[in-house]
C-alpha positions as CSV (number, residue, x, y, z in Angstrom):
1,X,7.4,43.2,20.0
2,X,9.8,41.9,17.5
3,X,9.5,41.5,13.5
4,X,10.2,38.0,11.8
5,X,12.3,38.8,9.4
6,X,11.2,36.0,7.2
7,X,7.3,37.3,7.3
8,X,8.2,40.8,8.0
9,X,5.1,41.1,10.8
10,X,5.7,42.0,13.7
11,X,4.7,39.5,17.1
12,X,5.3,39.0,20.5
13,X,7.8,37.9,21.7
14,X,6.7,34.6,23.1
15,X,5.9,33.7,19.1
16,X,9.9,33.4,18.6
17,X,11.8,30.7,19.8
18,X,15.1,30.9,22.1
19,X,18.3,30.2,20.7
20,X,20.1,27.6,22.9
21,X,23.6,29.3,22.2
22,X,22.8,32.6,22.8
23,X,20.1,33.0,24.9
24,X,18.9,35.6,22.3
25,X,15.3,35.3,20.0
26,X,15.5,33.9,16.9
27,X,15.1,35.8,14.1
28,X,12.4,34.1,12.4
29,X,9.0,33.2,14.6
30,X,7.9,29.9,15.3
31,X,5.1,30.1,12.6
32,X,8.1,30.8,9.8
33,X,10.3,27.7,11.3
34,X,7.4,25.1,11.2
35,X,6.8,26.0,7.8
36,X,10.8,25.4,6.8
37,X,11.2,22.5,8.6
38,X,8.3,21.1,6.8
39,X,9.2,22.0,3.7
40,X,12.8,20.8,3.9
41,X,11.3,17.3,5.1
42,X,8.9,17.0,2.2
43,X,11.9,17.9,-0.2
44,X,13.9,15.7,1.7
45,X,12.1,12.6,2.7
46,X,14.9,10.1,2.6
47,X,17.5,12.3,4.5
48,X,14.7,13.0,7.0
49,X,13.9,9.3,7.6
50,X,17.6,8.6,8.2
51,X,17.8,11.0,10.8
52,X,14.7,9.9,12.1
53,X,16.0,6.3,12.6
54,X,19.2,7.7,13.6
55,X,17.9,9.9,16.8
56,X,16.1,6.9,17.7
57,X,19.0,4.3,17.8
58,X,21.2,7.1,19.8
59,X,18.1,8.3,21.8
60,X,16.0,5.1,22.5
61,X,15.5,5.3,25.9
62,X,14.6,9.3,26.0
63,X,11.8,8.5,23.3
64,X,10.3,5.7,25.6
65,X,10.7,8.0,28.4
66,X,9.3,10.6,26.7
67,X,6.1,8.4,25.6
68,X,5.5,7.5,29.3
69,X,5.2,11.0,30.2
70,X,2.8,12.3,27.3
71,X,0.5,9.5,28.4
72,X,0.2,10.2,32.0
73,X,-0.4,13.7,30.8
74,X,-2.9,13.0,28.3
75,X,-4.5,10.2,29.2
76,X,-8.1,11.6,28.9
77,X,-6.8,12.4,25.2
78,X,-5.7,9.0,24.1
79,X,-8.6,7.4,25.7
80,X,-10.8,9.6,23.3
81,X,-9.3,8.5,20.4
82,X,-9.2,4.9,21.3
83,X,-13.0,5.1,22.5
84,X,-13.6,7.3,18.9
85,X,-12.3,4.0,17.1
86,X,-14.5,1.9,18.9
87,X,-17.2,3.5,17.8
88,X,-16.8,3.5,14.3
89,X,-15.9,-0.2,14.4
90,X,-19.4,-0.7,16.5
91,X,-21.1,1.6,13.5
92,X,-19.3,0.3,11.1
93,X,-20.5,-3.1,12.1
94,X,-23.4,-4.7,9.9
95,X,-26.0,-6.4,12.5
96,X,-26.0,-9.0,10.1
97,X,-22.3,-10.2,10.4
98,X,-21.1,-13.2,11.9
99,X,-19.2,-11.6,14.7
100,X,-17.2,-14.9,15.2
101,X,-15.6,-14.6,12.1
102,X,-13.9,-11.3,12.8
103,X,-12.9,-12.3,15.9
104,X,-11.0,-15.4,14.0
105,X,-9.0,-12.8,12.3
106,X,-7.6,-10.8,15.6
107,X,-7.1,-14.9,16.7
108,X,-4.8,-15.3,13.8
109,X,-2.9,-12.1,14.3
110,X,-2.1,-12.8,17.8
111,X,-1.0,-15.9,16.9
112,X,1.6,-15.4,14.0
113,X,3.1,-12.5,16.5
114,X,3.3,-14.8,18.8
115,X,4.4,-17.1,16.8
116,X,7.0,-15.4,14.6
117,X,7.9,-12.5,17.1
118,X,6.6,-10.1,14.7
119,X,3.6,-8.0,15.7
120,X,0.5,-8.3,13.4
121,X,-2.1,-6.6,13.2
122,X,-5.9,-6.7,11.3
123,X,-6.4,-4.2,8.7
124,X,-9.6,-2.8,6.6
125,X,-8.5,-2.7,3.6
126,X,-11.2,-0.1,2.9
127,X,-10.7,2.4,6.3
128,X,-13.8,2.9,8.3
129,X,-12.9,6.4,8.3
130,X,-11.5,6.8,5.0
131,X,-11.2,9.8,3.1
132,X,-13.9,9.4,0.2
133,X,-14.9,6.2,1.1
134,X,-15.7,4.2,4.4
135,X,-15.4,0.8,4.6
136,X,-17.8,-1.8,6.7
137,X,-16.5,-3.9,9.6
138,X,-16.6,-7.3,7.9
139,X,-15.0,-10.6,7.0
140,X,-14.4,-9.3,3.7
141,X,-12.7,-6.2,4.1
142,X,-10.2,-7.2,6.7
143,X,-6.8,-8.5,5.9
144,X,-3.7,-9.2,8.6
145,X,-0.6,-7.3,8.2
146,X,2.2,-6.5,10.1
147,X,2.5,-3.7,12.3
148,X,5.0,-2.2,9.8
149,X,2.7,-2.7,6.4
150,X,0.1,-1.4,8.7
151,X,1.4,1.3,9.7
152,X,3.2,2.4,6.0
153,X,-0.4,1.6,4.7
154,X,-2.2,3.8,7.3
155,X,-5.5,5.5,6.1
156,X,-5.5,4.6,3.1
157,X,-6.9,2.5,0.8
């Protein structure tokens, strides 16, 4: 058993990280250092982007790597959430819509990536999961971003 000096209870051992230079527990448990690294990135969102981007240009190669190996170890995982979406789209799909004209708007995204080189992507502009409101699968409330306003948009509406 060990105490966190930061909480002050006392753990197992296995709650407290290893420090790489010393071999030696740290002195705070793992609990403590989530919670500090999370509050030093939302006090420091620009400084945490840049170092974000930075690992990523020096480290490239070890993040695509690293990608490849969660998948093939969780690919019962991912294929939950992707089967998860398709559901809500199927729900969230009106029996009265004119399937074709949905289908124009993934059309049109293909073709501007392919097209401009940038990947694009449809949007709901109201989510079909959305937080306190849920949007319907329909002409109206899809839109065609790239996969960068899509992704800074996210959830959200």
């Amino acid at each position: 058993m060990k105490t966190c000096t930061k909480c002050q209870q006392q753990k197992s051992e296995t709650e407290f990280y290893v420090r790489s230079d010393t071999g030696k527990l740290h002195s705070w448990c793992k609990s403590c250092k989530h919670q500090s690294g999370a509050d030093w990135n939302r006090r420091n969102k620009q400084r945490h982007s840049e170092l974000n981007a930075q690992w990523y240009e020096e480290n490239k190669e070890q993040h695509l790597s690293n990608g490849k190996t969660w998948y093939e170890n969780n690919k019962a995982r991912k294929l939950m959430t992707v089967t998860a979406r398709e559901k809500r789209c199927i729900q969230a799909t009106p029996s009265w819509v004119d399937k074709s004209k949905i289908l124009d708007f993934y059309t049109e995204a293909k073709r501007l990536t392919e097209q401009t080189g940038i990947p694009h992507e449809v949007d709901h502009i109201i989510p079909l999961k959305g937080k306190n409101v849920s949007g319907l699968n329909v002409p109206n409330n899809l839109q065609i971003l790239t996969r960068q306003e899509n992704r800074k948009k996210a959830n959200k509406y």
